[in-house]
C-alpha positions as CSV (number, residue, x, y, z in Angstrom):
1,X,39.8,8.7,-37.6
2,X,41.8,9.8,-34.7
3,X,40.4,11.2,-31.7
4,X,42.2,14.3,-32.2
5,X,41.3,14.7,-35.8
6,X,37.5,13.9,-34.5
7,X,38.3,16.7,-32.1
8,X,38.9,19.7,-34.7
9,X,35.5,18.5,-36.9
10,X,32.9,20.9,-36.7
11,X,29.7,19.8,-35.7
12,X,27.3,19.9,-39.5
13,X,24.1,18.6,-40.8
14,X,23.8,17.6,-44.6
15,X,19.7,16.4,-44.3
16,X,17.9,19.0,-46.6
17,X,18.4,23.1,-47.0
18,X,16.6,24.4,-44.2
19,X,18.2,22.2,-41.5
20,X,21.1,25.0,-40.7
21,X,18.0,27.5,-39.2
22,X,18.6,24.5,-36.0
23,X,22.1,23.1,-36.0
24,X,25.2,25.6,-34.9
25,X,28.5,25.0,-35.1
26,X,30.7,24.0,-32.5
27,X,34.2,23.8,-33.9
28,X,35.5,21.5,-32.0
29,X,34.3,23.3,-28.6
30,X,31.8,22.4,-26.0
31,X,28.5,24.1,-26.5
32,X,28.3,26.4,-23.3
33,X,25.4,25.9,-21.5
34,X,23.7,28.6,-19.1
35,X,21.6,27.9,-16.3
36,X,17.7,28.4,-16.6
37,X,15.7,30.1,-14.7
38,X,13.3,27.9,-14.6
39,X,15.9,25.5,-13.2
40,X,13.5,24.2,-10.1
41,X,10.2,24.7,-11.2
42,X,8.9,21.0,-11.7
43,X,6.9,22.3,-14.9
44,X,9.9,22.6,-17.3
45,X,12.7,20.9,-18.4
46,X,16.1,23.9,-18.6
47,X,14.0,26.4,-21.3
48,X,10.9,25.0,-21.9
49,X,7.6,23.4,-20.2
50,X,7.1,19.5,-19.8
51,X,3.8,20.1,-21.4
52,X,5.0,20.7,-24.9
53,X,6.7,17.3,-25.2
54,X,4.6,14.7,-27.2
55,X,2.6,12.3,-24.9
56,X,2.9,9.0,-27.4
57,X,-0.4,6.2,-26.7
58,X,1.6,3.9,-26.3
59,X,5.2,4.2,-24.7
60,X,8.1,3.7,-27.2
61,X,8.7,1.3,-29.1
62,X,5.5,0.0,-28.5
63,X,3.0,0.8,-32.1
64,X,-0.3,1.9,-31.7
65,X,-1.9,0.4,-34.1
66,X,-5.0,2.3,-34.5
67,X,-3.0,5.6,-35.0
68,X,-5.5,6.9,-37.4
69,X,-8.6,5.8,-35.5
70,X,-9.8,3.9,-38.3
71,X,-10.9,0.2,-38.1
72,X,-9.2,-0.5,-41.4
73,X,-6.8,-3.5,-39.5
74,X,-7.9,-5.7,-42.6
75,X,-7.0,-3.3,-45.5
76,X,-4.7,-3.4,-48.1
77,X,-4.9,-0.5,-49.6
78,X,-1.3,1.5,-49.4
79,X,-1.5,5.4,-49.2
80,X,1.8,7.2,-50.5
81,X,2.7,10.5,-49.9
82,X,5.3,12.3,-51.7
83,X,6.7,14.9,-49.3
84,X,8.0,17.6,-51.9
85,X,10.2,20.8,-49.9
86,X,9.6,24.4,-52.0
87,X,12.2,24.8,-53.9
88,X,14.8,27.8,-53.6
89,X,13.6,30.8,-53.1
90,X,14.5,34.6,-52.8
91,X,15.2,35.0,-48.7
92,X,16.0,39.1,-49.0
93,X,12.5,39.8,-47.6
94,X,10.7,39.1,-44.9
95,X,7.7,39.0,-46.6
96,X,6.1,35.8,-47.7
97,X,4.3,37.5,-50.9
98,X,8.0,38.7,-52.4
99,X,9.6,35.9,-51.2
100,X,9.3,34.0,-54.9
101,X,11.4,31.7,-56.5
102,X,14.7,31.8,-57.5
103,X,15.7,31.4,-61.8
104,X,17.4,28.2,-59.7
105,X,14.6,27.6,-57.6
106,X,12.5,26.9,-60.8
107,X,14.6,25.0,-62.2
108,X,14.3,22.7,-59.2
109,X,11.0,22.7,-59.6
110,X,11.0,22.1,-63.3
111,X,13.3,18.4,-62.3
112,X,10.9,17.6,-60.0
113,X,7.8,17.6,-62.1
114,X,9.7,15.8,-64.8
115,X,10.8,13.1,-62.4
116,X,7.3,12.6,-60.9
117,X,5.6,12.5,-64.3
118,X,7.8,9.7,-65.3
119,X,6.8,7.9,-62.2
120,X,2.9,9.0,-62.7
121,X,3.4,7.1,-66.0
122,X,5.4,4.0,-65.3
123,X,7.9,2.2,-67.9
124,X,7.4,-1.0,-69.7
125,X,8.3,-2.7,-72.8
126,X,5.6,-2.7,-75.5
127,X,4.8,-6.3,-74.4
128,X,4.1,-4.9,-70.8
129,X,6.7,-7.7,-69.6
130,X,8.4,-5.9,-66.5
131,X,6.5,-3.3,-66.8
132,X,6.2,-0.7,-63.9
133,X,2.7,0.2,-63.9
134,X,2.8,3.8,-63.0
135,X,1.8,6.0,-59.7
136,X,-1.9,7.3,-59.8
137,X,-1.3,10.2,-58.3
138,X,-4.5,11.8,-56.8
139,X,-4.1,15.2,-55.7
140,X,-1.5,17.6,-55.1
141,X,-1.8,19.8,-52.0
142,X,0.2,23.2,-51.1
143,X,0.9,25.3,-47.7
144,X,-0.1,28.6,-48.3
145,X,3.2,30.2,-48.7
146,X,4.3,31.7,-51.8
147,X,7.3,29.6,-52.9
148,X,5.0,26.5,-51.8
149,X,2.6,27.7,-54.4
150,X,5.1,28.6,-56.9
151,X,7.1,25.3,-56.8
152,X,3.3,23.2,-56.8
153,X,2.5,25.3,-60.0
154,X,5.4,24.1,-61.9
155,X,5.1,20.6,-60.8
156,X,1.2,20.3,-61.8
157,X,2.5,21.8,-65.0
158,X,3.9,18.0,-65.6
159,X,0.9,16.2,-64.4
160,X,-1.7,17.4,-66.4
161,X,-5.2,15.6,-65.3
162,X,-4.1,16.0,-61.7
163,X,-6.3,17.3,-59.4
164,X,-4.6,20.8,-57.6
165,X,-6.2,21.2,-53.8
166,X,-7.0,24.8,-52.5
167,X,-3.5,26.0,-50.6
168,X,-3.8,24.8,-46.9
169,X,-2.2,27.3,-44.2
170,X,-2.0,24.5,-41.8
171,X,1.1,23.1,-44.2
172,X,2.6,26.6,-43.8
173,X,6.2,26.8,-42.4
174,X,6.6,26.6,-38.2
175,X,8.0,25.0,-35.1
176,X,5.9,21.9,-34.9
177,X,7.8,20.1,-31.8
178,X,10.1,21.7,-29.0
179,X,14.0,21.7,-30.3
180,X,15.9,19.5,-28.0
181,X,19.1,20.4,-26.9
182,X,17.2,23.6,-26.3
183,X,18.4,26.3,-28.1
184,X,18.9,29.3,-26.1
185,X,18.5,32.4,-29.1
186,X,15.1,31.4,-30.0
187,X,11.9,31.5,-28.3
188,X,11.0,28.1,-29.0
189,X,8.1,28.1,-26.8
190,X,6.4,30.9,-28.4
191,X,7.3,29.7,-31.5
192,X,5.8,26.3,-30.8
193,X,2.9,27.3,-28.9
194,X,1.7,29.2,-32.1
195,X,2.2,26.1,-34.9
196,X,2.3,23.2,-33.3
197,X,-1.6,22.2,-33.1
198,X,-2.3,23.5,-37.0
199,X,0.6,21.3,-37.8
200,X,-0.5,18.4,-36.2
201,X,-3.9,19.0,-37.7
202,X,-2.8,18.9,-40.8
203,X,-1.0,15.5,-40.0
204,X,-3.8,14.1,-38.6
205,X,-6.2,15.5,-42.0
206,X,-3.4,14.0,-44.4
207,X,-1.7,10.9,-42.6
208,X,-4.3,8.1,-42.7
209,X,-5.2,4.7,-43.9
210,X,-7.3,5.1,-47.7
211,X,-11.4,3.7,-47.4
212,X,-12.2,1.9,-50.4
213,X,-14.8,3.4,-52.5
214,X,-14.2,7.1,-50.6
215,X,-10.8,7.9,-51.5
216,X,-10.1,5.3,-53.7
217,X,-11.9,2.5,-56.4
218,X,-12.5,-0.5,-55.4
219,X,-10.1,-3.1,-56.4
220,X,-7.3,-0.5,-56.2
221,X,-4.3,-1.6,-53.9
222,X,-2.4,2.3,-53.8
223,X,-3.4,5.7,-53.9
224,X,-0.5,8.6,-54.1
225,X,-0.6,12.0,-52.7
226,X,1.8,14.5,-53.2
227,X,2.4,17.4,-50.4
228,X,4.6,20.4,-51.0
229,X,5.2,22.5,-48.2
230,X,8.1,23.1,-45.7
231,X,11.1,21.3,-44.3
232,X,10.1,21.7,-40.5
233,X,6.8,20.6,-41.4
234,X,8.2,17.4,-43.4
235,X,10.9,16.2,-40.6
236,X,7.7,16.7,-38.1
237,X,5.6,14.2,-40.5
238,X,8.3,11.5,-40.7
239,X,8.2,11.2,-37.2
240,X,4.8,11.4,-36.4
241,X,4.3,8.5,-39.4
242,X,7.0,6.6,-38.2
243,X,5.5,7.3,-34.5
244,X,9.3,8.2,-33.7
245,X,9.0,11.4,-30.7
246,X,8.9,14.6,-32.6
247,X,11.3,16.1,-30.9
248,X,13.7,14.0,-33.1
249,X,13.1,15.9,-35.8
């Protein structure tokens, strides 16, 4: 395009529903930037405080292999993890317990178990020649929010036999990482401060390399998990997998 076309474009994000809570227009205009007050103290960077960024183990690009602390370098045993966002729900309250989901919403939903019960049970001809064996799913696992919930329930609906974990608040909706450029109408320290280590937690319970004979039978080369919870909490995984800085997200 032409530059001056590229000039009148607004700024957009088309990733996944939730992204336009952290991306503002700009309509073709510079973003005005104001001067902190924390301009000169050594301890923060313009809004927020050099100790919230994530300290990597090994700089960038470099991969630290032993990212789940588990002497596992010889498996090969891969874990999956389905990363499923709550579907729509009703935003008129601020509520969590009336926030429930949508007639669209569970619909959503309703697509979404269909399309993982087809994968649960893999597609063949009768001879089995090109067969796709199927996805063993193991467990599903929930935030604690309500349209979390809602949208697991109608999923497990579709895989019957699969094994439904106890809701996990540390899954729950959040600021996991600070929100670089800073965003100047939020309290994104606050905000952080209060989710950020539950988040990680639950990274830390969830992201890791499957034991044979604990999590999965021997002779078994993939074990599946499926995690429905939040989109902050999902762009905060990918990262943290692909040992990317979370701030990326």
């Amino acid at each position: 395009m032409h530059e001056h076309v590229l000039r009148r474009l607004p700024i957009a994000a088309v990733l996944i529903p939730s992204t336009h809570y952290f991306i503002s227009k700009c309509e073709g205009r510079r973003p005005k930037l104001t001067r902190s007050r924390k301009a000169h103290d050594p301890t923060y960077y313009n809004l927020f405080p050099l100790r919230q960024l994530w300290k990597p183990p090994l700089p960038y690009p470099l991969w630290a292999y032993d990212w789940d602390k588990r002497d596992l370098t010889n498996t090969r045993i891969t874990r999956h993890i389905v990363l499923i966002r709550h579907a729509q729900y009703d935003e008129t309250h601020e509520e969590d317990e009336k926030r429930k989901l949508t007639p669209l919403g569970i619909k959503q939903a309703e697509l979404t178990g269909k399309r993982l019960a087809e994968m649960f049970k893999g597609a063949g001809d009768k001879d089995g020649a090109g067969a796709f064996p199927g996805c063993p799913i193991k467990v599903i696992r929930v935030s604690g929010m309500r349209r979390a919930k809602e949208t697991a329930e109608v999923i497990a609906k579709y895989l019957p036999g699969v094994v439904q974990a106890e809701p996990d608040p540390r899954l729950n909706e959040g600021t996991p990482a600070q929100i670089i450029p800073v965003r100047h109408d939020i309290d994104a320290v606050s905000l952080m401060d209060e989710s950020h280590d539950r988040i990680e937690e639950a990274f830390q319970e969830y992201f890791r390399r499957a034991i044979p004979g604990e999590e999965i039978n021997d002779g078994d080369e993939h074990v599946f998990d499926i995690i429905v919870c939040h989109g902050n909490v999902i762009r905060y995984f990918f990262c943290r997998a692909l040992q990317l800085p979370p701030e990326a997200w």
